[in-house]
VOZA-660674 format. One line per 2 residues: number of its first residue (from 1); their letters; for each residue x, y, z of C-alpha. Coordinates in Angstrom, 3 decimals, decimal comma. Layout:
<rs>
NUM> A> X Y Z | ...
</rs>
This chain:
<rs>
1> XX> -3,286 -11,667 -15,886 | -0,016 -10,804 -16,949
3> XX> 1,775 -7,779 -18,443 | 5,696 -9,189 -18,088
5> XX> 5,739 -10,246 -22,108 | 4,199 -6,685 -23,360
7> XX> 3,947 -3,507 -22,544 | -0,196 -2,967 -23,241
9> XX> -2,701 -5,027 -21,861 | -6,081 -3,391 -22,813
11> XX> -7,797 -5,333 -19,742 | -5,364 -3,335 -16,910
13> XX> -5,080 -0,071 -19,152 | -9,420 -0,557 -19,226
15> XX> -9,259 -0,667 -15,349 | -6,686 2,271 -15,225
17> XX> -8,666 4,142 -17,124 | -11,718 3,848 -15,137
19> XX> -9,941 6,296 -12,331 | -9,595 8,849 -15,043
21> XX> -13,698 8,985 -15,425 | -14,124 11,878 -12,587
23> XX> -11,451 13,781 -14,598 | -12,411 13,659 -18,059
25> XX> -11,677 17,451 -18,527 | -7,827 17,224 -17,200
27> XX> -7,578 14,526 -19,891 | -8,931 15,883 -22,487
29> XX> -7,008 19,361 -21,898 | -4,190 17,133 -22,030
31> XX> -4,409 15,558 -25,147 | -5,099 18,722 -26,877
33> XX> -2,237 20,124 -25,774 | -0,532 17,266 -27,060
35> XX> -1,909 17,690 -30,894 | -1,480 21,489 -30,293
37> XX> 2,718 20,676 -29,538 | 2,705 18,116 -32,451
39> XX> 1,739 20,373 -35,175 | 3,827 23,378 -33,514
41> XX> 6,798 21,241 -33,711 | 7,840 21,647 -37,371
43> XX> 6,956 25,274 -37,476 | 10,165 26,612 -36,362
45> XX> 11,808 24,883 -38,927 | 9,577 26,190 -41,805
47> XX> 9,960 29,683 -40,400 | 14,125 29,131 -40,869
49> XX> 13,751 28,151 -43,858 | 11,566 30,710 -45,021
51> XX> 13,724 33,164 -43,846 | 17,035 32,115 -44,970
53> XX> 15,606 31,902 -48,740 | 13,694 34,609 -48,909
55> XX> 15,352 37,238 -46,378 | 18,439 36,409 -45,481
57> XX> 19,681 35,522 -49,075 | 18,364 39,022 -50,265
59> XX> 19,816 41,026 -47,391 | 16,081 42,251 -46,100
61> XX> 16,938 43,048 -42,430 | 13,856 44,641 -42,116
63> XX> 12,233 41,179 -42,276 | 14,430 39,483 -41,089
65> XX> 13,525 41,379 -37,840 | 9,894 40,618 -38,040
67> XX> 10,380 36,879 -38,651 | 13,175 36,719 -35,485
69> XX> 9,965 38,264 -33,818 | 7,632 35,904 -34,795
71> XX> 10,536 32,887 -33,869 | 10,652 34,595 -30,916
73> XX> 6,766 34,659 -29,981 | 6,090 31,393 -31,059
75> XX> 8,661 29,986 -28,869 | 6,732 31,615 -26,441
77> XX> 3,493 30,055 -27,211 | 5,404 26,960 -27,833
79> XX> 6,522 26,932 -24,088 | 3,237 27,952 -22,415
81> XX> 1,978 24,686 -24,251 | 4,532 23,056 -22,838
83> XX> 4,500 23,962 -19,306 | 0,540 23,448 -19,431
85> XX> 1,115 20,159 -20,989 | 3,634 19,319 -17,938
87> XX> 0,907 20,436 -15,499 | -2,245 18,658 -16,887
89> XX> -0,409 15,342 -17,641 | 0,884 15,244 -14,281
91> XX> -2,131 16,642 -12,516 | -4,135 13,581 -14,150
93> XX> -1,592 11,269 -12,879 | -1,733 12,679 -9,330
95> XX> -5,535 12,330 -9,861 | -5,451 8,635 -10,832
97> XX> -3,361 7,535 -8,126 | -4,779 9,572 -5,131
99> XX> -8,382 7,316 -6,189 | -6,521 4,296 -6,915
101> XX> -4,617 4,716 -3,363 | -7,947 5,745 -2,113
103> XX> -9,660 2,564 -3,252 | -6,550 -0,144 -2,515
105> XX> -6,853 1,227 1,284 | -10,471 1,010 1,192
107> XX> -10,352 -2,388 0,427 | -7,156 -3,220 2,296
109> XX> -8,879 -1,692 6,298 | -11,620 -4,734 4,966
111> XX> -9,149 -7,651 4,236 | -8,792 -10,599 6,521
113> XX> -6,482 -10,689 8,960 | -5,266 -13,579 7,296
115> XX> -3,912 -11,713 4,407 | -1,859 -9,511 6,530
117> XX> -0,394 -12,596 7,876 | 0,937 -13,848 4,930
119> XX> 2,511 -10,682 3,566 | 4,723 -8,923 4,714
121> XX> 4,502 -4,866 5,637 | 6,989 -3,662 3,661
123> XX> 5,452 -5,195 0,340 | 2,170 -4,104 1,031
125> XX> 3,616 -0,566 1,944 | 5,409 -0,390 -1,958
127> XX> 1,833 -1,438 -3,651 | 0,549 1,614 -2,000
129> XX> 3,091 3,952 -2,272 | 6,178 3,142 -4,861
131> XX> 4,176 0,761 -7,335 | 1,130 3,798 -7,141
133> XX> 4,050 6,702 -8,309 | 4,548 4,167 -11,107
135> XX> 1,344 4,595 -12,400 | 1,092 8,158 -12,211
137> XX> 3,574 7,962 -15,022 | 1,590 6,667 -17,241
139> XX> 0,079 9,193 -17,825 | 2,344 12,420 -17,105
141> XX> 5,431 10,372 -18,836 | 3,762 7,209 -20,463
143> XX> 1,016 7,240 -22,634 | 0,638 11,055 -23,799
145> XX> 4,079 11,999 -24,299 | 4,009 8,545 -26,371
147> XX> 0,640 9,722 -28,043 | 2,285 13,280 -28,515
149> XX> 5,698 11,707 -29,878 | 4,496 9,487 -32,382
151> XX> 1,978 12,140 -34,085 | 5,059 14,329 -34,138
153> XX> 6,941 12,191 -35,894 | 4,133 11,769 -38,521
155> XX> 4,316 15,504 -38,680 | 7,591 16,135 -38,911
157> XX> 8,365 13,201 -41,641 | 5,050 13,999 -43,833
159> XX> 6,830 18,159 -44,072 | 10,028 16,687 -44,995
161> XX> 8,514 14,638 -47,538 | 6,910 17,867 -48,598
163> XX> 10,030 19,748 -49,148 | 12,215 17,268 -50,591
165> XX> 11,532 13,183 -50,877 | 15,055 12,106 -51,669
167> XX> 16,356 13,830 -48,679 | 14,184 12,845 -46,631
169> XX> 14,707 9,325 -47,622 | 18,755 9,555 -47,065
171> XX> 17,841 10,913 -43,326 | 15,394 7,859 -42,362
173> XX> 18,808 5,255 -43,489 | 19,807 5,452 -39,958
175> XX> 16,039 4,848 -38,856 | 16,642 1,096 -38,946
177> XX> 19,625 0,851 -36,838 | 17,705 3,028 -34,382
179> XX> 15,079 0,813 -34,344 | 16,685 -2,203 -33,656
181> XX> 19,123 -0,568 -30,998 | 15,461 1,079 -29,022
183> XX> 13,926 -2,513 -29,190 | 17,364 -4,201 -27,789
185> XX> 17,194 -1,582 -25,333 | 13,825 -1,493 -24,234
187> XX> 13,727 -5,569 -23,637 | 16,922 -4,941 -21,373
189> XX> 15,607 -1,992 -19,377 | 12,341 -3,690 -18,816
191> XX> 14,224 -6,584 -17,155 | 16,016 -3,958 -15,498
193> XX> 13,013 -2,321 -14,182 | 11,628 -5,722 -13,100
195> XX> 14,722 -6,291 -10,815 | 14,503 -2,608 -9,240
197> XX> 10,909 -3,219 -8,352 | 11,750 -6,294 -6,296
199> XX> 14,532 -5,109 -4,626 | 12,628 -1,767 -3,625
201> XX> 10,032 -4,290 -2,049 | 12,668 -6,298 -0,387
203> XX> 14,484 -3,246 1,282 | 11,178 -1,865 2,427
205> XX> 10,033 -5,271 3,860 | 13,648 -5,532 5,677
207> XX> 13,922 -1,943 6,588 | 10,513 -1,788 8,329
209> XX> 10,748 -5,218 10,447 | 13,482 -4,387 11,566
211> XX> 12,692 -1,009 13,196 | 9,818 -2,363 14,562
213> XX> 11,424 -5,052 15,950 | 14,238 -2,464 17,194
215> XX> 14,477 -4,032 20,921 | 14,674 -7,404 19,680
217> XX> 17,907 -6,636 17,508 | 19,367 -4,553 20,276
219> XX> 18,803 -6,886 23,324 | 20,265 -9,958 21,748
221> XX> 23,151 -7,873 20,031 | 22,170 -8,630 16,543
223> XX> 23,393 -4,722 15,910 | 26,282 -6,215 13,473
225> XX> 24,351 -9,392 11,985 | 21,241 -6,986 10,708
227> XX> 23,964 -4,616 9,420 | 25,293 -6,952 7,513
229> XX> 22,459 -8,087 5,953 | 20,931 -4,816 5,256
231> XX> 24,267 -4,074 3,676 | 23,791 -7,118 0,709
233> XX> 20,274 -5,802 0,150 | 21,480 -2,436 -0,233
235> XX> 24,472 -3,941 -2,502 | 21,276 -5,659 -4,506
237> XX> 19,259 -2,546 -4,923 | 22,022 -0,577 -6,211
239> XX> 23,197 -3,207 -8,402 | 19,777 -3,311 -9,858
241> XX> 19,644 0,109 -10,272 | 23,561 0,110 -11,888
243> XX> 22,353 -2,087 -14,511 | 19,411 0,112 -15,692
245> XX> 22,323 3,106 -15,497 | 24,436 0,912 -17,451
247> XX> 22,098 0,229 -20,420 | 21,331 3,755 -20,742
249> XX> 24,852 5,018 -20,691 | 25,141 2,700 -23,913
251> XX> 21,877 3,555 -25,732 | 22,002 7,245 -25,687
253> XX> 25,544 7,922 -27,273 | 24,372 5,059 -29,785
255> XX> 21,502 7,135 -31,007 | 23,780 10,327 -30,526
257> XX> 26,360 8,804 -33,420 | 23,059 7,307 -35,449
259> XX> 22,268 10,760 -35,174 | 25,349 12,360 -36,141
261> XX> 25,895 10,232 -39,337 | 22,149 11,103 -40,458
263> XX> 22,963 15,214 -39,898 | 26,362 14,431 -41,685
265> XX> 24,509 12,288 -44,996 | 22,327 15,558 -45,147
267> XX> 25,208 17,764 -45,153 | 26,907 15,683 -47,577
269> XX> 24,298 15,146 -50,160 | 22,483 18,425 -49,515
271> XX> 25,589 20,264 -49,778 | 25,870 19,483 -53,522
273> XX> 22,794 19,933 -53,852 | 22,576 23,427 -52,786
275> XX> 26,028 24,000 -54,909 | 24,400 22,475 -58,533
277> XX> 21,253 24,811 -57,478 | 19,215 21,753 -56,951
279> XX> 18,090 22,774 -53,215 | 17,718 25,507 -51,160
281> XX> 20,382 26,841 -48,058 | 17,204 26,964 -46,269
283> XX> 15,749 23,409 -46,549 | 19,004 22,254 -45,797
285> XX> 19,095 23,877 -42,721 | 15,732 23,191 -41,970
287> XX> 16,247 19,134 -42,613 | 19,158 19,534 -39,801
289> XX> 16,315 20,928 -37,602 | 14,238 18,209 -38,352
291> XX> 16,729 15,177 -38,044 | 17,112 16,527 -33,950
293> XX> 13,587 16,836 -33,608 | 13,015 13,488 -35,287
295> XX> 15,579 11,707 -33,260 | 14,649 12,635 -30,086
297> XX> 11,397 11,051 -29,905 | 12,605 8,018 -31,337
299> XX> 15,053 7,619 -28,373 | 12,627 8,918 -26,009
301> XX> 10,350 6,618 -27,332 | 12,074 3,477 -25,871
303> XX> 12,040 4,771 -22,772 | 8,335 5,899 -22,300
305> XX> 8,022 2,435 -23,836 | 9,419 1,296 -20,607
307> XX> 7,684 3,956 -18,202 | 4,219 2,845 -19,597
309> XX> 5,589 -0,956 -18,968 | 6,317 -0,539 -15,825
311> XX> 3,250 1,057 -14,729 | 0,989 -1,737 -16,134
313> XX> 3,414 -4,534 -14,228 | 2,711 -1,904 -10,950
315> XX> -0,492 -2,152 -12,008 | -0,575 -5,367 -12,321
317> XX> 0,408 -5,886 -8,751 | -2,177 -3,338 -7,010
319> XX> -4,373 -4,822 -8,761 | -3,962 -8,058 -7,522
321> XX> -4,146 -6,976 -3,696 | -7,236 -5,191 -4,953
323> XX> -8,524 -8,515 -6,100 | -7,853 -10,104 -2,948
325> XX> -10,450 -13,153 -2,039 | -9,476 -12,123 1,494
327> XX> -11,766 -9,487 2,167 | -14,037 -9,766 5,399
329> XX> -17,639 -11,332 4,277 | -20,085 -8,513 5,510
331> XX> -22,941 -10,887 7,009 | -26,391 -10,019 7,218
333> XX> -28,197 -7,319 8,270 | -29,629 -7,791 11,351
335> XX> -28,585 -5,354 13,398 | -30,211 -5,449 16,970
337> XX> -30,388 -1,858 19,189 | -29,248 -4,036 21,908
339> XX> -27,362 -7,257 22,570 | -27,996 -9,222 25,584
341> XX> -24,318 -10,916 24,978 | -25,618 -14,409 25,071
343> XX> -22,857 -16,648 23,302 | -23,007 -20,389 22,264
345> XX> -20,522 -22,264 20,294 | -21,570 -25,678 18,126
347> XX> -18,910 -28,031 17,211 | -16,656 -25,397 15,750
349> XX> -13,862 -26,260 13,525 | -11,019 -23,910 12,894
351> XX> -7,879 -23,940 11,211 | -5,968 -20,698 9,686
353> XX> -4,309 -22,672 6,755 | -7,399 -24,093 4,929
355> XX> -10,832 -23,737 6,233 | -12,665 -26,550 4,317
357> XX> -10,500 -29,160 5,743 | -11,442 -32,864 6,925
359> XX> -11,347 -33,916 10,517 | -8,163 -35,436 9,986
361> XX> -6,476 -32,751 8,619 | -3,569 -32,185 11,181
363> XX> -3,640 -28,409 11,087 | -6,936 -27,901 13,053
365> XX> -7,088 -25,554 15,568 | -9,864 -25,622 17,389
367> XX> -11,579 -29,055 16,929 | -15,234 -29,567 17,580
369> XX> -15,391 -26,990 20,503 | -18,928 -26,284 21,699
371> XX> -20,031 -24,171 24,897 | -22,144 -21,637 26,107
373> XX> -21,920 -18,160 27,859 | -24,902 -16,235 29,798
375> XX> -25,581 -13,164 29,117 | -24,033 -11,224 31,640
377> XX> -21,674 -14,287 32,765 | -17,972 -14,071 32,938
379> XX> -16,243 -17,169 31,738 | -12,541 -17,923 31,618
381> XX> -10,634 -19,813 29,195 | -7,332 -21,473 30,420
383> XX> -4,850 -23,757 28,774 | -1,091 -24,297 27,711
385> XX> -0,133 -22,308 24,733 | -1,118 -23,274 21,552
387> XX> -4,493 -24,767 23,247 | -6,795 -22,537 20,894
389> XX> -7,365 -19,552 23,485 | -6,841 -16,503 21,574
391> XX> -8,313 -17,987 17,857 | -11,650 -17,922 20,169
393> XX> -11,113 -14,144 20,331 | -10,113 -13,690 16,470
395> XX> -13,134 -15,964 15,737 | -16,069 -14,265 17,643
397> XX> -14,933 -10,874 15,853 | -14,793 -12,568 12,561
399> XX> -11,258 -11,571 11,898 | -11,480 -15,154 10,831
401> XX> -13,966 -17,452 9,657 | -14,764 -20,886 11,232
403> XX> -14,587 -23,734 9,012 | -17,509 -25,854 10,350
405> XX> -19,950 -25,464 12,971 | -22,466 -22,524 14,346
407> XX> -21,643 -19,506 16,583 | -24,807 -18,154 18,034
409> XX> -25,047 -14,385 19,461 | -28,349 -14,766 21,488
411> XX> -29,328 -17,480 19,739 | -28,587 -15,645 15,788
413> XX> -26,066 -17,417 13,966 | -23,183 -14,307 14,083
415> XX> -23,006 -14,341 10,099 | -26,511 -13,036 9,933
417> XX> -25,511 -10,024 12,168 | -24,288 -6,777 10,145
419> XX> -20,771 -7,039 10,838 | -19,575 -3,368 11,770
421> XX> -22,451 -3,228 14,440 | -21,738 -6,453 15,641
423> XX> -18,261 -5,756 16,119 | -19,135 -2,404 17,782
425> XX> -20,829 -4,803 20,300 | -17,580 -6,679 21,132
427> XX> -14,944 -4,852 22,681 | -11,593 -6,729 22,985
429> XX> -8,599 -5,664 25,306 | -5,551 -7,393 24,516
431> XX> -2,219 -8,282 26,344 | -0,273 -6,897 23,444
433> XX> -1,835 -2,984 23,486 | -1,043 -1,170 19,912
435> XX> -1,705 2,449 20,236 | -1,301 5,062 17,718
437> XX> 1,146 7,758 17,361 | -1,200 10,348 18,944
439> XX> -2,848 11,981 22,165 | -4,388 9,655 25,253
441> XX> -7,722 11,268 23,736 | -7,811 10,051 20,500
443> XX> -6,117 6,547 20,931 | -9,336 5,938 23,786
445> XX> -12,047 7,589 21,364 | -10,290 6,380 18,097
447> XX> -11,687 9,459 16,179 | -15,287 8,682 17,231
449> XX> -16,515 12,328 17,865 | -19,480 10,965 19,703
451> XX> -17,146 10,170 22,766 | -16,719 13,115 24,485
453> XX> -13,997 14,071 26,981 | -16,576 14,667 29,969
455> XX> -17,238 10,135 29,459 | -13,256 9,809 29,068
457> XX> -12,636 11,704 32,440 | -15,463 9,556 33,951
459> XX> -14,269 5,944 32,568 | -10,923 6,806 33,961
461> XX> -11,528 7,820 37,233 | -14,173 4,390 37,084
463> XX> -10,726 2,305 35,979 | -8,968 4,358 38,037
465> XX> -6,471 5,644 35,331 | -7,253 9,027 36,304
467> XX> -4,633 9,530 38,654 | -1,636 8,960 36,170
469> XX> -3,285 10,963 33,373 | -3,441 13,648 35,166
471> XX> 0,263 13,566 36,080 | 1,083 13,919 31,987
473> XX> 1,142 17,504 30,716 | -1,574 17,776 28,966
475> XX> -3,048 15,127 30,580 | -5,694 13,777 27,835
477> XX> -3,591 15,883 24,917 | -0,659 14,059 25,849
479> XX> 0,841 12,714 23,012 | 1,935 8,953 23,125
481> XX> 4,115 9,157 20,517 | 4,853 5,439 18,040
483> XX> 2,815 2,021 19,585 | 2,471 4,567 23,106
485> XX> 6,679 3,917 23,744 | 6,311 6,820 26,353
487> XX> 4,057 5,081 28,418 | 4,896 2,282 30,660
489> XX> 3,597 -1,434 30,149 | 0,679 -0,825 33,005
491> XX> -0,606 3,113 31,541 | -0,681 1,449 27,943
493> XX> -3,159 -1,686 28,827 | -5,185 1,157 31,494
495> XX> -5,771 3,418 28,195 | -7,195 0,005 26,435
497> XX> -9,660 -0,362 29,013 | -10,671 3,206 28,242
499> XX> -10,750 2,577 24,742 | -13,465 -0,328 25,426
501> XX> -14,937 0,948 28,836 | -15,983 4,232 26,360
503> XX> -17,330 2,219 23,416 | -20,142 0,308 26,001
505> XX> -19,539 -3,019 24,804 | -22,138 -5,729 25,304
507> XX> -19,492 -8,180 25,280 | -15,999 -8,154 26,527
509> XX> -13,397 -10,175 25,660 | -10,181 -9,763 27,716
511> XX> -6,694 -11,428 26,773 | -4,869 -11,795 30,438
513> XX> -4,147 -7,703 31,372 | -1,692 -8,400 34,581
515> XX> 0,931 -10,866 32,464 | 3,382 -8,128 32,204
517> XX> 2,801 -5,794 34,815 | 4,544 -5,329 38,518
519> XX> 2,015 -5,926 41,286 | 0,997 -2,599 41,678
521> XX> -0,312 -1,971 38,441 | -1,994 -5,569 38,556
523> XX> -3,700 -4,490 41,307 | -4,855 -1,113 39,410
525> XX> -5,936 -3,492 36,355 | -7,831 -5,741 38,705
527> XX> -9,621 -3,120 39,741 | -10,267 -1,948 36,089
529> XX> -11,405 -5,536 35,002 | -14,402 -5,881 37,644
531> XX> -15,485 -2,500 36,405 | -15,346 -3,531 32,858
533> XX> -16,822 -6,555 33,380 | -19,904 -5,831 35,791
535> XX> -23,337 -6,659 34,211 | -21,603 -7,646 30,825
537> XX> -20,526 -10,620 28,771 | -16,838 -11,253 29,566
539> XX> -14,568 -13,758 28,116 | -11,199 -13,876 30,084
541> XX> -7,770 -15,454 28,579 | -6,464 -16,965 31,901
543> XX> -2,452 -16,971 32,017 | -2,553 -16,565 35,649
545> XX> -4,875 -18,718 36,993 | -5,393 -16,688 40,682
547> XX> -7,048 -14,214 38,789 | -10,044 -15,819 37,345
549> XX> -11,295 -17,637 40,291 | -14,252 -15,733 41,037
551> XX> -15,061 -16,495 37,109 | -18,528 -17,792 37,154
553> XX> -16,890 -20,803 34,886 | -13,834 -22,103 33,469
555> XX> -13,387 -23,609 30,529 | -9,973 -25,971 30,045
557> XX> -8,287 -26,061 26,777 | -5,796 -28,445 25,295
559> XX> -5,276 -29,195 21,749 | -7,869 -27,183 20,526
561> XX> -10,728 -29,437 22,736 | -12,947 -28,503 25,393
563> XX> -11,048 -31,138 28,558 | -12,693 -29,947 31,469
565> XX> -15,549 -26,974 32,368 | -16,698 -26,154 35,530
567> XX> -16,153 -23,330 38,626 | -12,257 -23,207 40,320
569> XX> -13,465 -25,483 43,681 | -15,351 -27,801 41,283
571> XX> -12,246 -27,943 38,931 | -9,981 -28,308 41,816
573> XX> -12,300 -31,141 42,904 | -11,849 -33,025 39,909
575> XX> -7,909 -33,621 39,964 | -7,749 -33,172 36,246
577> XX> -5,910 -30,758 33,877 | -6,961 -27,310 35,522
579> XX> -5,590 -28,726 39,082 | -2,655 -29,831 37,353
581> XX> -2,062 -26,588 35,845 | -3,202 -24,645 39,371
583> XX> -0,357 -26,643 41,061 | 2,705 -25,495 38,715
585> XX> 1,850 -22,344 38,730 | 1,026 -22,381 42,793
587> XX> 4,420 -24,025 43,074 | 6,129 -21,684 41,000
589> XX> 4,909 -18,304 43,279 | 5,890 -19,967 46,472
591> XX> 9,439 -20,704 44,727 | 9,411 -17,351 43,448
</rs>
């Protein structure tokens, strides 16, 4: 589906439409108004004309007066229309795009992780907010101002027909010339458009990474480097923009002097006219009324032409994230009161670049892993990076799905499980915390107005994360303020095991908590993990290995296979891969 040759495509305009449905009054008011502004159009005209041959010409001030008057209160009327058109046109575009935007984020909170890892922020941040303005002018500058100036031009040209076919005629020899200029221009302007578009996606993509990657730039002085290569985008975005300036600034003064040699044929032919007695000083003036009022909408035409364009092509493209394959399959139904948290994987296959790949297929990541878990066991999974240790986290919360195999949650195969409550089962705490720019209180209860701040006061002094929130003013009103930057390294990852200590998970999954914490707060988290994980599920990612020894097993990973299972003294027993591993790291602390 493609809109980039034309500037209608009844399948998009069908789906635009549909948002209008709930506000079938708003459009309709609108479109009236447009009719009602077509057919007042030529009336001012008329009433000139009137008025210079019948009062002015016989010196009848007295109504003259009345007909100023009535000039006078239908410009009135004439501008009421037009500020209700303004407001009903653009309150149905406002209308559209607050259920489109509604819809594409609807949809988006339900995509795949894997989509988000393929595109970038930035773009996905101008499909919901730039390309969505777009489409709002369709309709309060697109497709009923083009509606409204084509039926006024059918107005306007069947009155002047009315009045006086050979003048009219002389008027419309310019119409050709405008024609072809508006279609030249148009074709440029929608390239034009195309360019801006892009370049509005790249600066938002560039502009975004790099203030979230802010410490990165700083810390390995990249200040000048990212400067500079803002700087060309910039230079790109305004040269894109320069070039839609540029066409205009040639179009309008060409339909200005198309324009001007129309007004000045009238003048010239209507002139003798009027002297031989063949016409009226009114019509004359009245056809010099009616060549502005024709002319504008022909140039305006061009460029609603344009606006309507480039809110199918924005279409186009919101559209196509709405269409996105990558949305989350929902599962079953099955949807247990309680989980017992028992966990079995059978020969699983996983790869994040194609899941229906062969065996050979290099770009496995987890290849023909099976295992189980107890309920109420905590296992720990260890291995060198890139061994498949955190896809078994993204797996059992189906942010992906497996390619072959069986996962089994107490003994159900996991897609038959509805997957909101099975999710609501599985709480995850991860090395990398995200929380969101608000108070302690919301980022542990995440909105849910079932948890209530008596449980948050309990699960922290249980996780013992009391004792610094009560040192914030505020204390649970504190606000964190963007990804918790206020808080240090430790207070962020002791809020995260609020967030899943409150949420009463029947399986826990945690990626390594004391990685990047000083001993103190590893001691605070230590304490916090054999709270969380007493008479529960756990699943620990090991990157220190002297904290999962009391882990009831241990499961070695390398290369996305299951090398070695069994408790620390049996694994140390074996002189494999885990004593390996327990040795470097051993050697490395007494070094240290």
């Amino acid at each position: 589906m493609s809109v980039s040759g034309k500037a209608f495509d009844q399948g998009l305009f069908k789906r635009i439409f549909e948002f209008t449905t709930p506000h079938k009054k708003i459009f309709r008011i609108g479109i009236l108004l447009t009719i009602a502004l077509a057919l007042l159009a030529p009336l001012r005209p008329i009433l000139t004309q009137y008025t210079l041959d019948n009062y002015v010409t016989n010196d009848d001030a007295g109504s003259l007066l009345d007909m100023t008057m009535l000039m006078f209160g239908l410009l009135i009327i004439q501008s009421v229309f037009q500020f209700l058109h303004t407001w009903y046109t653009n309150l149905l575009g406002q209308e559209v795009i607050r259920g489109l935007r509604t819809e594409l984020f609807k949809r988006m909170i339900h995509f795949r992780l894997s989509y988000f890892d393929k595109t970038p922020v930035g773009t996905t941040i101008t499909r919901s907010v730039s390309d969505m303005e777009t489409i709002a002018d369709i309709f309060s500058e697109g497709l009923i101002i083009i509606i409204g100036d084509i039926l006024q031009l059918v107005v306007i040209i069947s009155v002047m027909l009315s009045l006086d076919w050979s003048l009219t005629l002389i008027s419309l020899t310019t119409i050709p010339l405008l024609l072809i200029a508006t279609n030249i221009f148009k074709n440029k302007i929608k390239a034009a458009f195309g360019d801006v578009r892009t370049q509005v996606a790249a600066l938002n993509t560039f502009v975004q990474e790099r203030l979230t990657g802010m410490r990165i730039v700083q810390i390995f002085n990249r200040e000048k480097t990212e400067f500079g290569k803002f700087d060309l985008i910039n230079q790109q975005h305004r040269d894109a923009n320069i070039k839609s300036i540029w066409y205009y600034s040639i179009f309008l003064p060409v339909v200005e002097i198309l324009s001007a040699i129309s007004i000045g044929l009238i003048v010239w032919w209507g002139a003798g006219a009027v002297i031989k007695d063949e016409l009226t000083f009114g019509i004359l003036v009245s056809f010099i009324m009616y060549i502005n009022m024709l002319f504008r909408p022909i140039r305006e035409l061009a460029d609603k032409f344009n606006t309507l364009q480039m809110g199918m092509v924005s279409s186009e493209r919101i559209f196509k994230v709405m269409d996105e394959p990558e949305l989350t399959k929902k599962g079953g139904t099955y949807a247990p009161q309680n989980i017992k948290g028992e966990i079995e994987f059978k020969n699983v296959w996983f790869a994040y670049d194609d899941q229906n790949q062969t065996n050979e297929h290099p770009n496995w990541i987890l290849k023909d892993i099976s295992f189980e878990v107890k309920a109420g066991e905590t296992v720990a999974f260890v291995g060198a990076t890139g061994a498949g240790k955190s896809t078994i986290i993204s797996i059992l919360n189906r942010f992906y799905e497996i390619s072959k195999g069986q996962i089994l949650i107490d003994g159900i195969d996991m897609t038959e499980y509805d997957l909101p409550h099975l999710r609501s089962k599985i709480a995850v705490v991860l090395q990398d915390v995200f929380l969101f720019s608000d108070t302690i209180e919301k980022n542990i209860s995440l909105y849910n107005p079932q948890i209530t701040e008596k449980e948050m006061t309990e699960a922290a002094e249980a996780v013992g994360a009391m004792k610094f929130i009560n040192q914030l003013p505020n204390k649970f009103k504190y606000q964190v303020q963007e990804r918790g930057s206020v808080l240090s390294m430790g207070q962020r990852q002791l809020i995260s095991f609020l967030r899943a200590y409150v949420y009463k998970p029947s399986v826990l999954i945690l990626d390594e908590a004391t990685s990047s914490v000083d001993s103190g707060t590893e001691e605070l988290i230590t304490q916090a993990t054999s709270v969380l994980t007493k008479g529960r599920t756990s699943i620990v990612i090991a990157h220190r290995l002297a904290t999962i020894q009391d882990a009831d097993r241990i499961i070695v990973l390398d290369h996305g296979k299951v090398i070695e299972s069994g408790t620390h003294q049996e694994l140390l027993s074996k002189n494999g891969h885990y004593k390996s591993l327990f040795e470097i790291q051993f050697n490395h602390v007494l070094k240290g």
